[in-house]
C-alpha positions, 0 to 999 in steps of 0.5 A, spaced: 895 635 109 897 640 114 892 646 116 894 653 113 890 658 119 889 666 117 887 672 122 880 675 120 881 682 125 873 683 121 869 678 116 871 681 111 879 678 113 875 672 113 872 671 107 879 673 103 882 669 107 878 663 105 878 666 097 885 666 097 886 659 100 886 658 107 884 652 111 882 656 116 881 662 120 881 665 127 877 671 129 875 674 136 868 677 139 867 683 141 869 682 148 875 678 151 880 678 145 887 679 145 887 683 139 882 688 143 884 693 137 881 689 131 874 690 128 872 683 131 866 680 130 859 681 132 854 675 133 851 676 126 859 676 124 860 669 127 854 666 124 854 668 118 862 665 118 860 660 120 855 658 115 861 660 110 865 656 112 861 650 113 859 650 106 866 651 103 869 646 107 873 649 112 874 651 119 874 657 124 876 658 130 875 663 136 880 666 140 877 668 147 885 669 150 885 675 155 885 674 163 879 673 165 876 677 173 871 675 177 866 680 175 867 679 168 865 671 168 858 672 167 860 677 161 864 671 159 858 666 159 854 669 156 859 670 150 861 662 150 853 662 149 853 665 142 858 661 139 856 655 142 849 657 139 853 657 132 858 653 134 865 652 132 871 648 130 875 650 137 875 656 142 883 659 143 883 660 151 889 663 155 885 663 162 884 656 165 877 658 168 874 660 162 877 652 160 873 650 166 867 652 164 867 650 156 869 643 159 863 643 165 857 647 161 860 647 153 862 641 152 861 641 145 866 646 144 873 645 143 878 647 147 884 649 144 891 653 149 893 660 146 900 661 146 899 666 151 899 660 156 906 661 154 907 652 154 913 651 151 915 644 154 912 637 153 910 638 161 905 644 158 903 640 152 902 633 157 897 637 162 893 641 157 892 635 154 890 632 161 885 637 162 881 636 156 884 641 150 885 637 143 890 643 140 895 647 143 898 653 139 906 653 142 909 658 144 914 663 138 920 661 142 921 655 140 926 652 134 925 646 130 928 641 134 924 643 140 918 643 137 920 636 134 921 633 140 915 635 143 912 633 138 916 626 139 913 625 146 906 628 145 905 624 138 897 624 139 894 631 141 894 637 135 899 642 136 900 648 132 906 653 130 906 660 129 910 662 121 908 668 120 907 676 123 910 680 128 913 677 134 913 679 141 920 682 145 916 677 152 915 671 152 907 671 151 902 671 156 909 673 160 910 680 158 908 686 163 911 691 160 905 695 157 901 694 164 907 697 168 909 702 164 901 705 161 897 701 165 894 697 159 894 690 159 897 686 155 893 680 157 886 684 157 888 685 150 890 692 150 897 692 149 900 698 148 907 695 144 912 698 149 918 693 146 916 698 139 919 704 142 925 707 143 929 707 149 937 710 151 943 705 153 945 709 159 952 707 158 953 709 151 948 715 151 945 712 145 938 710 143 935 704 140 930 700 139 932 694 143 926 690 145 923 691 138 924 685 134 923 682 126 917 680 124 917 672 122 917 670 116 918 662 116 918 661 108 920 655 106 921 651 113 914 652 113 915 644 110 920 642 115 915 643 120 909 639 116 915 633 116 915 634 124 908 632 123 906 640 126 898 639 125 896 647 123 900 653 121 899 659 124 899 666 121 900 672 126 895 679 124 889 680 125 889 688 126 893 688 119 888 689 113 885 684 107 891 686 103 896 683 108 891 677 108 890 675 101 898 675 100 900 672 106 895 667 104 897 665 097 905 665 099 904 659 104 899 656 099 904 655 094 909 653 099 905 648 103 902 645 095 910 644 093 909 651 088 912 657 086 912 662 092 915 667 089 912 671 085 907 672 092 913 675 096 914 682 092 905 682 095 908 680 102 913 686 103 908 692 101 901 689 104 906 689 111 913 686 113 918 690 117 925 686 117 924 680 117 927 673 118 926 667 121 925 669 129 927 663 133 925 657 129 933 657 128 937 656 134 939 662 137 948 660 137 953 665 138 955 669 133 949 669 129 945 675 126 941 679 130 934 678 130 931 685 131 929 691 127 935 695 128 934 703 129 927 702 125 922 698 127 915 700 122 914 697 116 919 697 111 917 694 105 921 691 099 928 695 098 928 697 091 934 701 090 938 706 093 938 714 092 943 717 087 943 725 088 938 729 088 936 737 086 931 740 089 925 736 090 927 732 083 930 725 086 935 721 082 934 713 083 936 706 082 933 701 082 931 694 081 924 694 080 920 698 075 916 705 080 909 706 077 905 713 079 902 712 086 906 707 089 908 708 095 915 709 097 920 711 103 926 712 104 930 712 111 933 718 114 938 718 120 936 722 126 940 722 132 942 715 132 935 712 129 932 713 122 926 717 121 922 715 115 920 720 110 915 717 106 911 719 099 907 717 093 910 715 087 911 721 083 915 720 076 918 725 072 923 721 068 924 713 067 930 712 064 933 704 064 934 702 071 934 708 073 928 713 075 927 722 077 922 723 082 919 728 084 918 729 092 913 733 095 918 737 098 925 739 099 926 735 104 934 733 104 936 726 102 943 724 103 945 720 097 946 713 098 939 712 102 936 705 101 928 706 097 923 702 099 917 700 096 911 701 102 905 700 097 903 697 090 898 701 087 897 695 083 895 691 089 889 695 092 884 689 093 876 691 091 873 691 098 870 684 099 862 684 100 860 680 106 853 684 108 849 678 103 852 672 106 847 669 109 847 666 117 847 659 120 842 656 121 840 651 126 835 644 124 830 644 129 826 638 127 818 638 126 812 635 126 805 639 123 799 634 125 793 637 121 785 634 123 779 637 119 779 644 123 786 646 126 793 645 124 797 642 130 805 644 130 810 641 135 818 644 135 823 644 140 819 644 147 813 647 145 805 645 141 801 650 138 794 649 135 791 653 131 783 653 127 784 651 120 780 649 115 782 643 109 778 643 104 778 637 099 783 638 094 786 633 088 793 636 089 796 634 096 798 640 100 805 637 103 809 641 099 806 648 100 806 646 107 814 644 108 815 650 103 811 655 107 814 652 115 821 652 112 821 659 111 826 662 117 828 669 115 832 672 121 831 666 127 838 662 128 833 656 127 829 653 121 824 647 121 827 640 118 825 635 118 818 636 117 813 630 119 806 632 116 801 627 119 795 628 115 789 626 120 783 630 116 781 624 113 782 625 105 788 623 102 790 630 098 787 636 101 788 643 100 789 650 107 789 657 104 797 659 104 795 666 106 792 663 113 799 657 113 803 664 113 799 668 119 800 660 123 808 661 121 808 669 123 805 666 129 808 660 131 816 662 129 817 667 135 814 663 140 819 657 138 824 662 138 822 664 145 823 657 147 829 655 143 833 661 147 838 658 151 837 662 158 842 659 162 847 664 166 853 663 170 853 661 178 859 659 181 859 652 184 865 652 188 866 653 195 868 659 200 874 656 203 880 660 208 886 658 208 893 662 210 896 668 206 903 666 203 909 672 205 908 678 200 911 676 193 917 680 193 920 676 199 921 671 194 924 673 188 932 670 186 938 675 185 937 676 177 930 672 177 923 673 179 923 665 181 927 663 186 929 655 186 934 655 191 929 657 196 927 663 202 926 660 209 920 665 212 917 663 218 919 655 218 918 654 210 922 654 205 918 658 198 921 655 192 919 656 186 919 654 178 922 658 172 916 661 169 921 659 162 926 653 161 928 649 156 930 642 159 925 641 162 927 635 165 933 638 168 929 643 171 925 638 175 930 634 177 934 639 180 927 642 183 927 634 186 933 635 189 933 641 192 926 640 195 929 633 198 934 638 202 930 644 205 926 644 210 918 644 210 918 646 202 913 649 198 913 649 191 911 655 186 908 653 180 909 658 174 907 655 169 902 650 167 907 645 166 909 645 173 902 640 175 905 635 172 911 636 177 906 636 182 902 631 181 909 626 180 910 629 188 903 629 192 908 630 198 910 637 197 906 643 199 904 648 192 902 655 191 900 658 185 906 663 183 905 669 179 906 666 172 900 661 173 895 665 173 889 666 177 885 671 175 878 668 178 875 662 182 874 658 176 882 658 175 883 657 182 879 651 182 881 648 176 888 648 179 886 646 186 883 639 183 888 638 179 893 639 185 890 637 191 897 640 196 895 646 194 896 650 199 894 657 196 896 662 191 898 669 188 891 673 186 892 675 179 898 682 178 893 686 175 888 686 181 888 688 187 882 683 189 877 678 188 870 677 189 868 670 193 867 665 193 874 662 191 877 654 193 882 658 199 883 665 200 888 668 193 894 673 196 893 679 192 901 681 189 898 687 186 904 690 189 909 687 187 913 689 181 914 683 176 919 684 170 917 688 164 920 683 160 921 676 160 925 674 153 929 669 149 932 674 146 939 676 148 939 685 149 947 684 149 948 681 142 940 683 139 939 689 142 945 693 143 948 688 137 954 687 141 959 681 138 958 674 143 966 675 142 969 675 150 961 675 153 961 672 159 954 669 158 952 674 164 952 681 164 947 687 167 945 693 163 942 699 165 936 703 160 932 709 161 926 712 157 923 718 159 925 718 166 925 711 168 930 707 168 931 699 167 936 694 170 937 689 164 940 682 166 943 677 161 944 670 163 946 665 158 943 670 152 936 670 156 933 677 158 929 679 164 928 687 164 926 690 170 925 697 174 931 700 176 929 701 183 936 703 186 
């Protein structure tokens, strides 16, 4: 059966989630999660979700997906100790550093790629598996004759699917639209959501919101993936509430079960959905619908009706569903080329059939004709679950209770205690007290079991005031404590090593592309390097083959994880690093140099100007460099401006501003790179 896995911003998602029938939930910490706006969960939270989950049978996973410095690894570590004390059933991880040190000193955790490594190619699929990672969650890109022939030639890993929830203008793990305009990183998980906001057509004047896309909302080709053989679906959302939760978890459950999904669609729109469709699971051919929001990109709800008239405030409505008192509704108002929500609560002065007058706030002026909505059920707000009694998890930690004529000996983990004690001849043996008493825990991680009791005292039954077994257990329990506590801390095994800087990275950019596969000769080398985005991989390669055989002394940048397999198929050539194969700390660097002994180098990571050794050769900061904001499958042309594919050459350029900065858009073959207009 095919897993259902929902997003838990907070416990609280987790657990409606599991009631309302997910298979799984995945949920960040406090630190390193790319959802750095959710609750997240405290060490108390993933112990307590974990011994749920366990008990109701079902999984979790823990999302540590965000760039990871230097300076910040044993941060990270010390993070990888608390849920390897809990343990979990994967770890979701962008940087290939963290992936280095849960292979080398958490071995137990399971590694799973987050779509944020942007894999997207059999290639990536292929040497994430090599390195040791049992799922990979594939990039929202895709369609579903991509992802089946991924999973043709990748028949023996788990691959997962996005279904459900907001989409990303860039491809994930790519975009540096929110780092370049407001200095939040997206891949330190504080996206600012720049593709959300509004920006002017400089050739039209006009204001749209070009780079705001649908949400996703897969429905009923949730079953074509389980016939491609897709081993857990994916639902985006964890800074949405427990409403968007519990609804959005019913609505697959009754899909993947072959039920009736319908009735959970109304509870979907309300608890949050913009426009919605079905992103890219559907191939993008011309003459298609567009797959943005159009000029309003917030939540829209369920359309119910349109506005007739209006006098004053009294409102005259039609509409399809019945409106109750405290509903919320909204109407969208056009306002210098864009709609402006105006939003209120339900207020009925008169129902009469199919239609409705209601009573608005204000005076506020509603042309008539304008589409009603419904943006919140009043039926549907959900009594907030309780989590504060669930229980922690607790680890077995076997024991044995040795007890002579005068003391009481217990031997737990590395440690032995003695203690003074004083059997006493009893007609009822004591074992039971005993084990009753030691397997009380309270709040410690751990609980003693199996209990061994060896009875050394000579009597066959005997009996130990409790009172004086609980001053041993008061006693003993701390000091197990103590010495159960995992105290390792991170050190770097890796080697300093200098090696020659690479030219700075704006020499090597193509005319359109911030890759280059044609090539630029600089001091008796030619840098090549790969597309960060491609959809025939072999092509790529073959083509990358060729080009290479032509140049003189070629040094190959890699751009995506896929590219290793490329460079492990062709030891003879030179590699880097580029920009879009990430190397955020010494882990990463090296990880990527043992799996590519000809690397020569590599670009330090955008987002920083430095590192901190010792590193496996000297990274070249790029932290200069102006990457594209946007990197998208999307076409601007036909999505963002709703131009017709009629007469489109397949490549065209336009040009954006948004409060005083300007953008040069490039459309090639109805992919967009968007990037700063320095002309």
């Amino acid at each position: 059966m095919i897993e259902l896995a929902m997003p838990a911003g907070t416990i609280t998602e987790a657990v409606t989630a599991f009631r309302a029938g997910a298979d799984a939930v995945y949920f960040g910490m406090k630190d390193f999660s790319a959802r750095k706006g959710a609750g997240n969960f405290s060490a108390s939270d993933l112990s307590r979700i974990r011994r749920y989950a366990i008990g109701s049978g079902r999984k979790i996973y823990v999302t540590v997906n965000t760039l990871i410095d230097d300076e910040s690894l044993p941060r990270l570590y010390e993070v990888l100790k608390t849920i390897d004390s809990c343990g979990c059933d994967g770890v979701i991880v962008q940087d290939l550093g963290a992936a280095a040190i849960i292979r080398r000193d958490f071995p137990t955790l399971p590694l799973h790629g987050s779509t944020q490594l942007a894999v997207h190619t059999a290639g990536g699929v292929k040497e994430l598996q090599a390195l040791g990672f049992e799922r990979v969650v594939l990039s929202r890109e895709l369609n579903l004759d991509e992802i089946r022939a991924i999973r043709t030639v990748c028949p023996d890993i788990e691959l997962k699917v996005f279904i459900h929830g907001a989409l990303c203008y860039g491809f994930s793990g790519l975009c540096m639209a929110s780092h370049l305009i407001t200095g939040r990183s997206a891949n330190e998980g504080g996206c600012a959501q720049i593709c959300r906001s509004w920006f002017t057509d400089r050739d039209t004047g006009k204001r749209y919101y070009p780079f705001s896309l649908e949400d996703l909302d897969a429905g009923l080709l949730v079953r074509e993936l389980m016939d491609i053989g897709i081993d857990s679906l994916k639902v985006e959302g964890r800074l949405k509430g427990p409403e968007y939760v519990d609804a959005v978890t019913r609505y697959y459950r009754a899909i993947i079960d072959g039920k009736d999904e319908k009735p959970y669609r109304h509870a979907v729109a309300v608890s949050f959905q913009r426009k919605a469709g079905h992103g890219f699971l559907e191939p993008l051919h011309p003459g298609r619908g567009t797959i943005t929001t159009g000029p309003y990109p917030g939540h829209r709800g369920e359309k119910i009706g349109r506005v007739i008239d209006q006098r004053g405030r009294k409102l005259l409505v039609e509409t399809s569903r019945r409106i109750k008192p405290h509903d919320g509704m909204m109407v969208l108002i056009k306002d210098k080329g864009l709609l402006k929500p105006y939003r209120f609560p339900a207020r009925i002065s008169e129902a009469i059939g199919e239609r409705a007058i209601l009573l608005i706030p204000d005076d506020e002026r509603i042309p008539s004709g304008s589409e009603l909505y419904m943006i919140a059920d009043s039926t549907l707000n959900m009594k907030a679950v309780d989590t504060s009694s669930l229980p922690i998890m607790k680890k077995d930690t076997a024991a044995e209770i040795c007890i002579d004529g005068h003391s009481i000996s217990i031997t737990a983990g590395c440690i032995t205690e003695s203690y003074e004690c004083s059997p006493e001849p009893s007609e009822k043996s004591a074992d039971g007290a005993i084990t009753s008493i030691f397997s009380q825990s309270g709040d410690y991680p751990f609980r003693l079991s199996p209990i061994v009791i060896d009875n050394r005292t000579g009597m066959d039954t005997f009996y130990i005031n409790p009172s004086r077994l609980k001053a041993v257990r008061r006693d003993f329990m701390p000091k197990l404590a103590e010495s159960l506590t995992d105290t390792r801390e991170y050190s770097s095994h890796i080697e300093n090593s200098e090696t020659g800087l690479l030219p700075p990275r704006e020499m090597l950019d193509g005319e359109r592309t911030p890759w280059n596969m044609d090539g630029v000769e600089i001091n008796g080398n030619t840098y090549l390097s790969f597309p960060a985005v491609r959809y025939d991989e072999n092509d790529v390669f073959r083509r990358m083959e060729k080009r290479a055989g032509e140049v003189v002394s070629p040094v190959i940048g890699l751009n995506n994880i896929g590219d290793v397999i490329f460079a492990k198929a062709h030891p003879q050539y030179s590699y880097f690093a580029d920009i879009y194969l990430y190397l955020p700390n010494r882990e990463a660097a090296a990880l990527l140099k043992e799996e590519v002994p000809s690397l020569v180098g590599g670009y330090l990571w955008v987002e920083r100007e430095s590192c901190r050794e010792p590193w496996p050769f000297t990274p070249t900061p790029a932290s200069g460099y102006r990457p594209p904001l946007f990197i998208s499958r999307s076409c601007y042309r036909h999505d963002g401006l709703g131009l017709s594919c009629s007469g489109c050459t397949r490549h065209s350029t336009f040009r954006a501003e948004q409060n005083g900065r300007n953008y040069i858009v490039f459309c090639d073959e109805c992919n967009t790179i968007v990037r700063e207009d320095q002309g």
